[in-house]
N, C-alpha and C positions, 0 to 999 in steps of 0.2 A: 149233827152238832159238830163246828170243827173246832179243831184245837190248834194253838198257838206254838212256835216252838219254843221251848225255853233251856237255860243253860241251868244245871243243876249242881254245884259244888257238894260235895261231900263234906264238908267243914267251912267255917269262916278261913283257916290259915291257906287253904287254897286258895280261895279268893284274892287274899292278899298280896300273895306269893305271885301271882300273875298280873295283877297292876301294879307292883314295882320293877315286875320285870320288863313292861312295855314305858314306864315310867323312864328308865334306866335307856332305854333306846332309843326312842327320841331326842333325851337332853343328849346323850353322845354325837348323836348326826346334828343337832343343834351348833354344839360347840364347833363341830369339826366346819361345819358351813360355815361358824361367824368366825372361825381362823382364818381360812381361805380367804374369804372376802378381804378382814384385817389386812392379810398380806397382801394380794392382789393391788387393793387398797394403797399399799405402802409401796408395793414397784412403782406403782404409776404418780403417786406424786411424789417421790422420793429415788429411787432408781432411773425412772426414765424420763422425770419431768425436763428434763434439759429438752431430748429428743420433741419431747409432743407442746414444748414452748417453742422451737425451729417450726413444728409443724404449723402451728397455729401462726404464726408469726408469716410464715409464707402463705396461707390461706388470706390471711390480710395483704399483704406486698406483693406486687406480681413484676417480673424484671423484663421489660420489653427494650428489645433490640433497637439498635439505632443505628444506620448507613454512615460509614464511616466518611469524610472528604475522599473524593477520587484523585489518585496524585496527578500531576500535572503533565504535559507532553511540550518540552521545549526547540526553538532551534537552536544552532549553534552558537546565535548572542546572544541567550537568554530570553528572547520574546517568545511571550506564550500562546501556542497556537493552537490549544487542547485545555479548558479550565473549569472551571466552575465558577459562576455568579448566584447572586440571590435571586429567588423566584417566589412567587407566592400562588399558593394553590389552593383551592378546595377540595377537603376531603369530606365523609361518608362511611358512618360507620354499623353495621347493619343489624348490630346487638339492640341498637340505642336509638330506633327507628320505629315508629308505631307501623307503619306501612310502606314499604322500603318503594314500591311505587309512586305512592301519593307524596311520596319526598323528593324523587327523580321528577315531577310534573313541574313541583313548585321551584325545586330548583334551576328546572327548565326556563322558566320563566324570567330569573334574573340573569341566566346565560343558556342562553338558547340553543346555539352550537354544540349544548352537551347530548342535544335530543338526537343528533348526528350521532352516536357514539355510544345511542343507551343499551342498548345490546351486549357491548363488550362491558359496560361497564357491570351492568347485573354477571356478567359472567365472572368477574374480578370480582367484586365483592362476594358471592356465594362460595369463592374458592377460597377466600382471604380467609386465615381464623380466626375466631371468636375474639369481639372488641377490638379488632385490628384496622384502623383508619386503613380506605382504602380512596388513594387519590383520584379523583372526578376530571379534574382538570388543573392543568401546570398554566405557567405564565398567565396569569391573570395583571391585568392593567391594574393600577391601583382602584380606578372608580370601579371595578369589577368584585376589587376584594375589599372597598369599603361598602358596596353594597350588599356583599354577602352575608358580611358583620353588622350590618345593620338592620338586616335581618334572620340573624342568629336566633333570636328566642322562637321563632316560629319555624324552625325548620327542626328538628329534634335532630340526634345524631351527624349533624351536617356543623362540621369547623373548618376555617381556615386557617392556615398558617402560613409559613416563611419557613425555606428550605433551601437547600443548594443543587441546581440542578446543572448537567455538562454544556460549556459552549464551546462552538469552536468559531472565535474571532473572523477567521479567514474565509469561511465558507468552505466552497468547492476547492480553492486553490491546494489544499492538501487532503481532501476528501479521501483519496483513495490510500494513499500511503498509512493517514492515520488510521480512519475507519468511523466508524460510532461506535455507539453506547445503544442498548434496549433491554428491554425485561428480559428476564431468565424466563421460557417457556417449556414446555413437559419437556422437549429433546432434549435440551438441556441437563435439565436434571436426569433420565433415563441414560445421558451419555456420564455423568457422573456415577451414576447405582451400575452400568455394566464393567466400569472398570473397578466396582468392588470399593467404592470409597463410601465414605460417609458424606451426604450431602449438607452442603453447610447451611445451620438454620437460619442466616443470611437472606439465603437465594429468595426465599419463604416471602420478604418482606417486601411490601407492593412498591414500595417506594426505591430500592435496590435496581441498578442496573450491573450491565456486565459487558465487558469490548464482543463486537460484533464481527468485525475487520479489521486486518492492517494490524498495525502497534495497538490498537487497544484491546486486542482479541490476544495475538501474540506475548505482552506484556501485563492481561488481566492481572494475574498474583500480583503483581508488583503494583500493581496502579489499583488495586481493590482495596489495600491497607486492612485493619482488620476493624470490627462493630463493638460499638463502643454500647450502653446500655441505661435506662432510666429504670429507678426503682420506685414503683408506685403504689401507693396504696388505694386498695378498692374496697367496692361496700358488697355486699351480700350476691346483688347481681353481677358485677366482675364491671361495675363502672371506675374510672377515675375518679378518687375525692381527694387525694394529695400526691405529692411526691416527695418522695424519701430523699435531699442531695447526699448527705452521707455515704448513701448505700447505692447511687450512682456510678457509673465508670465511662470517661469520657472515649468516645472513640478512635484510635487511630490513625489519621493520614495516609493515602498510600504515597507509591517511593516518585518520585520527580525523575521522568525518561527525559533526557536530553538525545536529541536528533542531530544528524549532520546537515542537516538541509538547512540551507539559510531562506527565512520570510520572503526577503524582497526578490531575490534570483526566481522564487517559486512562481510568484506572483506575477512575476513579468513572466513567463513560458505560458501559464495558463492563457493570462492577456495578446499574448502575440500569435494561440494558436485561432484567436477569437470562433467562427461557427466551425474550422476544422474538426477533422478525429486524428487521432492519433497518440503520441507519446512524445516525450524529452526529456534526458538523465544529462546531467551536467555530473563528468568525477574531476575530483582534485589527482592529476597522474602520481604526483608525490606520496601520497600514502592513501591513496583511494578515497577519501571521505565522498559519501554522495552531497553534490549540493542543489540539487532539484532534481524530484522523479513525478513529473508532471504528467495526469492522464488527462487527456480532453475526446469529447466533452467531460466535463464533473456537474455533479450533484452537492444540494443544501445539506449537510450531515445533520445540521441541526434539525431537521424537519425527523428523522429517523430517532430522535432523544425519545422524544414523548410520545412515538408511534405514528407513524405516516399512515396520511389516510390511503384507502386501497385507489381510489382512481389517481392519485397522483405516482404511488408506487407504480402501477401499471403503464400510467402515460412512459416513465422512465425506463422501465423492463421492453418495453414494445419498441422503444424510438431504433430506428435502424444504424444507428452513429451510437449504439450503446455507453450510455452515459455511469450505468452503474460497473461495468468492463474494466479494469486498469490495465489499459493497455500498455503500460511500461514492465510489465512483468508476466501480464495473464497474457498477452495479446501476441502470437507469432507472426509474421511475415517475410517471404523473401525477401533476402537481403539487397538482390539487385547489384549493381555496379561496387557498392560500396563494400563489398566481396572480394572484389579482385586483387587490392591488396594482398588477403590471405593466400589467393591462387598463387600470386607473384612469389609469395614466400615460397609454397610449396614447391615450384618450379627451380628456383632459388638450388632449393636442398636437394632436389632432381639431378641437379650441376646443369641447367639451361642457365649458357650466356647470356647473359644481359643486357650485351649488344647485339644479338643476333635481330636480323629482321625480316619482318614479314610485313607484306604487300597488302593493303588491303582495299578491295575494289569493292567494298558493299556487299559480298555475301562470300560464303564458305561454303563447302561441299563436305559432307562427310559422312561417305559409302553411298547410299541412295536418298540421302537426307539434305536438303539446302538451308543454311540459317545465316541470315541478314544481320548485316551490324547496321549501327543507326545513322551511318554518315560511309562518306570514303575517304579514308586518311591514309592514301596511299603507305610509302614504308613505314614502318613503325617498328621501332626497337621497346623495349619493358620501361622503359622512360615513358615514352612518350603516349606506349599503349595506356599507359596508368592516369597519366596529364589527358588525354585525347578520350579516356574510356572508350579504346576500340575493341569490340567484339570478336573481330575477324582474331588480331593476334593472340587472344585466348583459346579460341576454337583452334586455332591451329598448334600452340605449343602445349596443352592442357591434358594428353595423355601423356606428355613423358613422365606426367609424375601421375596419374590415375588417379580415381578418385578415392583411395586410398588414402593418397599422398596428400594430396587437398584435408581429408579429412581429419588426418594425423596433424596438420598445422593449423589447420582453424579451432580443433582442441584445446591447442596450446594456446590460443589467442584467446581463449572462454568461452566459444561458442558450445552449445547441447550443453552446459553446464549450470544447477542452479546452486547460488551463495547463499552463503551462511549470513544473511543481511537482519537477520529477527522478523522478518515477515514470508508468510507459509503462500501453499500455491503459487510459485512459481512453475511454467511453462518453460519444458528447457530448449522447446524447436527439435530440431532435427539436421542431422548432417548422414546423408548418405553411405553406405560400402558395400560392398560388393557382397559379405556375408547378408546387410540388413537385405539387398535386391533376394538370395536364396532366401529368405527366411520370409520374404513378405508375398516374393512373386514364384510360387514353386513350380508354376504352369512355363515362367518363364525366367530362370534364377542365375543367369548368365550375365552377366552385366557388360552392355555395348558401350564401345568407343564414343557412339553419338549420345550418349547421356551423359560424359561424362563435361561435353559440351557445353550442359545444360547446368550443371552444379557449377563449372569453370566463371561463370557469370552470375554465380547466385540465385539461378531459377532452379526448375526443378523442383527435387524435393528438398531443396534445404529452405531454411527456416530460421527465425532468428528474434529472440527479443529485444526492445531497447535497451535494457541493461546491460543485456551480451552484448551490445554492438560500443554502448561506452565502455565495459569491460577493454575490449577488444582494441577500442582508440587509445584508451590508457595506457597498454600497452606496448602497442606503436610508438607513441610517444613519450614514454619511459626511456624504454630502449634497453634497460635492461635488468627489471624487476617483472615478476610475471604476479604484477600491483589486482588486490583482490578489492569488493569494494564493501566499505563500511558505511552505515544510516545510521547504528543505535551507536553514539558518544562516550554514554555514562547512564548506568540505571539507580537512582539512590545516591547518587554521588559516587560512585565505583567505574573507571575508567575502564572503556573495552578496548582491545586490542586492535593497534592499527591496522592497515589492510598493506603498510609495508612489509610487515614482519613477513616475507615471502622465497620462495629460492628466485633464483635467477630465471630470465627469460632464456628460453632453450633456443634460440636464432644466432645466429654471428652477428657483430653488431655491422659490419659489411653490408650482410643481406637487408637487415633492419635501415641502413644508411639510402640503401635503394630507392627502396619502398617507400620511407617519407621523404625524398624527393623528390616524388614523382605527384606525392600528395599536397608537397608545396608549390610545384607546378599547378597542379588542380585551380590552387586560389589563386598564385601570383601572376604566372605568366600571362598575356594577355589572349595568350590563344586555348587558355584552359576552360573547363566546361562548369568552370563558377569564379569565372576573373572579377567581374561586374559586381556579383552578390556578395563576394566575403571582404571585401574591402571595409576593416573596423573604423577608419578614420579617426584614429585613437596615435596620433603620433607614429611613433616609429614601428609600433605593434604591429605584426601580423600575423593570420593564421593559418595552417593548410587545412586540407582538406579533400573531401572524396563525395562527389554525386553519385545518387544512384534513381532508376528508376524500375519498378518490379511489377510486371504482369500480374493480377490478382484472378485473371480466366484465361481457357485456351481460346485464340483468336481463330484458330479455323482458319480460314481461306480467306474471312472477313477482313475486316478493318479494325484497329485498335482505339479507334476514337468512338466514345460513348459521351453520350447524355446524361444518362442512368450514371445515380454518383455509385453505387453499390457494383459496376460496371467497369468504373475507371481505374489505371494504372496506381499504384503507390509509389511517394516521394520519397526519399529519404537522402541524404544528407551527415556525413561524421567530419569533425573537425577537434584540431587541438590548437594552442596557442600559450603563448609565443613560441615564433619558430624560434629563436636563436637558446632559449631555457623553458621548454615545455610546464606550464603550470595545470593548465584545464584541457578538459577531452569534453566534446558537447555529439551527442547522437539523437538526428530528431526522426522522427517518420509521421508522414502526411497519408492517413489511409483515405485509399481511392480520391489523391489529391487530382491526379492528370498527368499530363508527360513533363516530364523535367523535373528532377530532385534537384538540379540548380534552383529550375525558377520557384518552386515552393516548400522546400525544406531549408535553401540555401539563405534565406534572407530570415528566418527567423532563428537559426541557429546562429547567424551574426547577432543579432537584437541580444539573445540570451548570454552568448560571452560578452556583450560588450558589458552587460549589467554585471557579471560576474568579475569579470577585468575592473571594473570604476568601482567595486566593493572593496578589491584588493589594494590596501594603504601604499604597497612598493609597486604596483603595478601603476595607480592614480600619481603617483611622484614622478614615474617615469613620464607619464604620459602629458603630465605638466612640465615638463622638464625642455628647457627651451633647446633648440635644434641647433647646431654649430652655423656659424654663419656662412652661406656660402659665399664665393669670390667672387666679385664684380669686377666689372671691364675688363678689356683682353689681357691674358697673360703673356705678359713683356719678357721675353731674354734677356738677359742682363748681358752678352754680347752686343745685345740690336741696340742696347742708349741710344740715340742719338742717329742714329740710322733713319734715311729717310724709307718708304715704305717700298717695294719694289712693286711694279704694277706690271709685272711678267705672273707675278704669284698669286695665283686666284683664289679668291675665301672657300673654307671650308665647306661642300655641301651639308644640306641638313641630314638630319639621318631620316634612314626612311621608316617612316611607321610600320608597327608590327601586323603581320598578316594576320589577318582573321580567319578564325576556324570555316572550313569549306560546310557550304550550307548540306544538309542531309538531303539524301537523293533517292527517289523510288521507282525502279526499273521494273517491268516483268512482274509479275505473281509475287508476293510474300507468305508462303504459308506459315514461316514460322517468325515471329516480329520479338524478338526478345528481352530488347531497351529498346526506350523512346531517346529523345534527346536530351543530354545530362545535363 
């Protein structure tokens, strides 16, 4: 039999005594919970309700970014050669997409081109964040974006709109200086996280671009303006069902770069290099402004906006005339003939007479070495070596001053030098010395007589950019500012500093008076080696100037005449104008043109001042400016009145026409061919 347990009291007041005391314990942890709660209660609507109405209030409202306008890129009169127009695109957005495939098909369909593209585009959208329209495709025709809208309701998360995207007017003619515009990609942002910044939640936004090259890469902060922002309200899933304008912020502008290059100068350089490669910098010598830094070939910028396809990227990368290259800054080349200037100087400051003369019979000997000049121009004094570009008289007077001395004055002229212009990678070339021979050649660190030859004419190992080479003419034709050169204007409306504000050129102006004489020879004389080509026919205007022509391989034993353009000699060509009040310096180079910096550097470096010269209002007044009358019929002695004529006195001969330069002559072996003919 079992038994039950049971609890046994000793009296009823026990009993009692022990259910009020559990009675007693409960109401206490009772009360104390419904206090708690009460309060708890009361923070939250009463203490903190502000806070957790911001919160609720932002679970409703979501504040999405918006690309601010990109500021402008001007030239010098204000034409805008870098802007924005309106575009219309369709976007994609992949919250709001039953099957983000079966929406890429359909949307295939009313633009087909995007099927080209679908790849990157799933990859852009998967990276975009949540509810973030990601754009499918820019510049849509209008019939492209009323049919997209007209079939809106069947394409779920698929909108188009209207937006501002970058153009550049001009094309190629300013391609390189300014640059483009593209997305921000991971390097990007990785090169912003290693220098420890915060990445602007900007970059994030698929519709955002940023400068690539040039001024728009150089000037991003300024030309980026800051994002402005919509405040919208969503529903449950993080769709749009309104937007808040109140609680909006519109976004800022960025700042307007003014340039010194003017449009139309540009445009004619590009034009006159037509299928050439090469470069052209046109400076103002007065206070340096650049007003054209021309690279040809150029490329579409505009095709780089919205993402260049890979075969056309490719075609441009592969072409052997490198189109995407700026060769007016990236691109070095021996300077050639149009060198010797600086040699001349150097010599100058050696103390070589200026009249002394040397003989030159078509080659130079020196030590076991023989090197050819490209004509025979029998004597020749520093005039007329300069006017004639005789080889021989370099070779022979070019160690008094060593290459040293050479290198010490082409310094001063801006050559190996890169400028503070607002655009990065520059290329600063190369000038030889006897330290750089020890330090490059330690097998053989002695630097010979017969190199120094070679530098004396611009070959060798010197090197030079377009920019250094107008630097360089700016200079010369100064005369007595060591004139630096300026592209960026004004950024925002804040004026930069002229490229006058400089010391003085370190030459005598003696030595300086030489040397551009010998360069007005060049053009004027009839026997100079660009008489023909630089003739402006602009009235009383003239310009000088200096040919050159630069080996791009070693000739060997061979011949210097090629087929193969990748083969052929480079052009080049510097000039300033007017002689009597120097205003512009032009420096062109023709890569792998052929023999003669006359005959194809020389005629289009004409073309480009004359455009420059007929832009200038006092230069165009001169040049309309009617000519004094010359004097008609014999001039009469005012002894002779009335005199009958004597006919013992026989007329005046005519004068005799000026000789022409002696044609270039090739004797014997040429192993070393240095210039072609200038």
């Amino acid at each position: 039999m079992s038994s039950e347990p049971s609890i046994f009291f000793s009296d009823v007041n026990e009993r009692q005594g022990s259910f009020l005391r559990r009675t007693f314990v409960f109401g206490g942890l009772t009360t104390i919970a419904g206090l708690a709660l009460t309060g708890r209660l009361a923070q939250l609507q009463v203490v903190q309700a502000g806070e957790y109405a911001t919160q609720a209030a932002n679970n409703q409202f979501n504040f999405r970014l918006v690309p601010p306008p990109r500021g402008r890129i001007l030239d010098r009169n204000g034409v805008v050669i870098a802007g924005n127009r309106p575009s219309f695109r369709v976007l994609v957005v992949r919250d709001e997409t039953k099957d983000l495939d079966q929406t890429l098909d359909l949307l295939g369909r009313l633009l087909p081109d995007t099927m080209d593209r679908r790849r990157s585009i799933i990859r852009d959208v998967n990276a975009a964040p949540r509810f973030s329209p990601v754009p499918v495709k820019s510049d849509l025709s209008w019939e492209e974006f009323a049919k997209v809208n007209l079939y809106a309701n069947e394409l779920p998360g698929v909108m188009a709109d209207m937006n501002e995207a970058r153009y550049y007017p001009f094309g190629g003619a300013f391609a390189h200086v300014i640059g483009y515009v593209a997305k921000p990609n991971d390097r990007d942002i990785k090169a912003i996280e290693d220098k420890g910044e915060k990445v602007p939640e900007i970059l994030y936004n698929p519709g955002f671009r940023i400068g690539r090259q040039g001024v728009e890469k150089s000037f991003d902060s300024d030309l980026r303006g800051e994002a402005g922002g919509n405040r919208v309200e969503v529903d449950a899933r993080g769709r749009v069902v309104a937007e808040d304008i109140g609680g909006s912020r519109p976004p800022v502008p960025g700042k307007d770069v003014v340039l010194t290059l003017d449009a139309d100068v540009q445009n004619r350089a590009l034009e006159v290099f037509g299928d050439e490669s090469g470069a052209c910098v046109v400076m103002d010598v007065r206070n340096g402004d650049i007003l054209c830094m021309t690279s040809a070939p150029s490329f579409d910028p505009n095709l780089f906006v919205g993402g260049v396809p890979t075969r056309i990227y490719r075609a441009l990368a592969d072409y052997e005339r490198k189109p995407l290259l700026d060769k007016s800054i990236n691109g070095t080349f021996p300077p050639g003939s149009t060198f010797k200037p600086a040699t001349a100087l150097a010599l100058l400051a050696a103390g070589v007479d200026p009249n002394q003369r040397i003989t030159c019979g078509g080659s130079w000997r020196t030590g076991n070495r023989t090197q050819r000049c490209w004509g025979v121009h029998g004597s020749q004094d520093m005039h007329n070596a300069i006017k004639n570009s005789c080889d021989v008289y370099f070779y022979a007077m070019c160690n008094r001053a060593g290459v040293d001395g050479i290198r010490e004055a082409a310094l001063k002229l801006g050559f190996e030098t890169s400028f503070d212009i607002g655009v990065q990678n520059q290329r600063k070339g190369m000038l030889p010395s006897r330290e750089w021979k020890r330090r490059t050649f330690p097998n053989d660190p002695v630097w010979h007589p017969g190199e120094t030859t070679s530098v004396a004419i611009g070959q060798g190992a010197v090197t030079v950019n377009a920019l250094q080479l107008a630097v360089y003419t700016s200079r010369l034709a100064n005369g007595k500012k060591a004139i630096l050169p300026r592209l960026i204007k004004s950024v925002g409306g804040v004026e930069r500093p002229s490229g006058a504000a400089v010391p003085d050129l370190d030459f005598p102006p003696e030595h300086l008076e030489i040397v551009r004489q010998g360069m007005i020879a060049v053009a004027n004389d009839t026997s100079g080696t660009a008489y023909r080509q630089s003739q402006l026919g602009l009235g009383d205007i003239q310009m000088a100037g200096k040919t050159g022509t630069a080996q791009s391989r070693d000739y060997g034993s061979g011949s210097r005449k090629s087929d193969v353009w990748a083969l052929k000699d480079h052009n080049l060509f510097i000039a300033f104008a007017p002689l009597d009040a120097p205003r512009y310096a032009v420096a062109v180079i023709i890569e792998h043109g052929g023999r003669g910096g006359g005959t194809a550097g020389a005629p289009r470096a004409r073309e480009v001042m004359r455009t420059v010269l007929l832009k200038d209002p006092e230069m165009r007044e001169r040049i309309t400016r009617p000519l004094p009358p010359e004097p008609t019929g014999p001039q009469i002695d005012e002894g002779a009145i009335g005199a009958a004529p004597d006919p013992d006195v026989a007329a005046p001969a005519a004068a005799p026409a000026a000789p022409r330069a002696a044609p270039a002559t090739t004797a014997g072996p040429r192993p070393y061919l240095p210039e072609g003919p200038q």
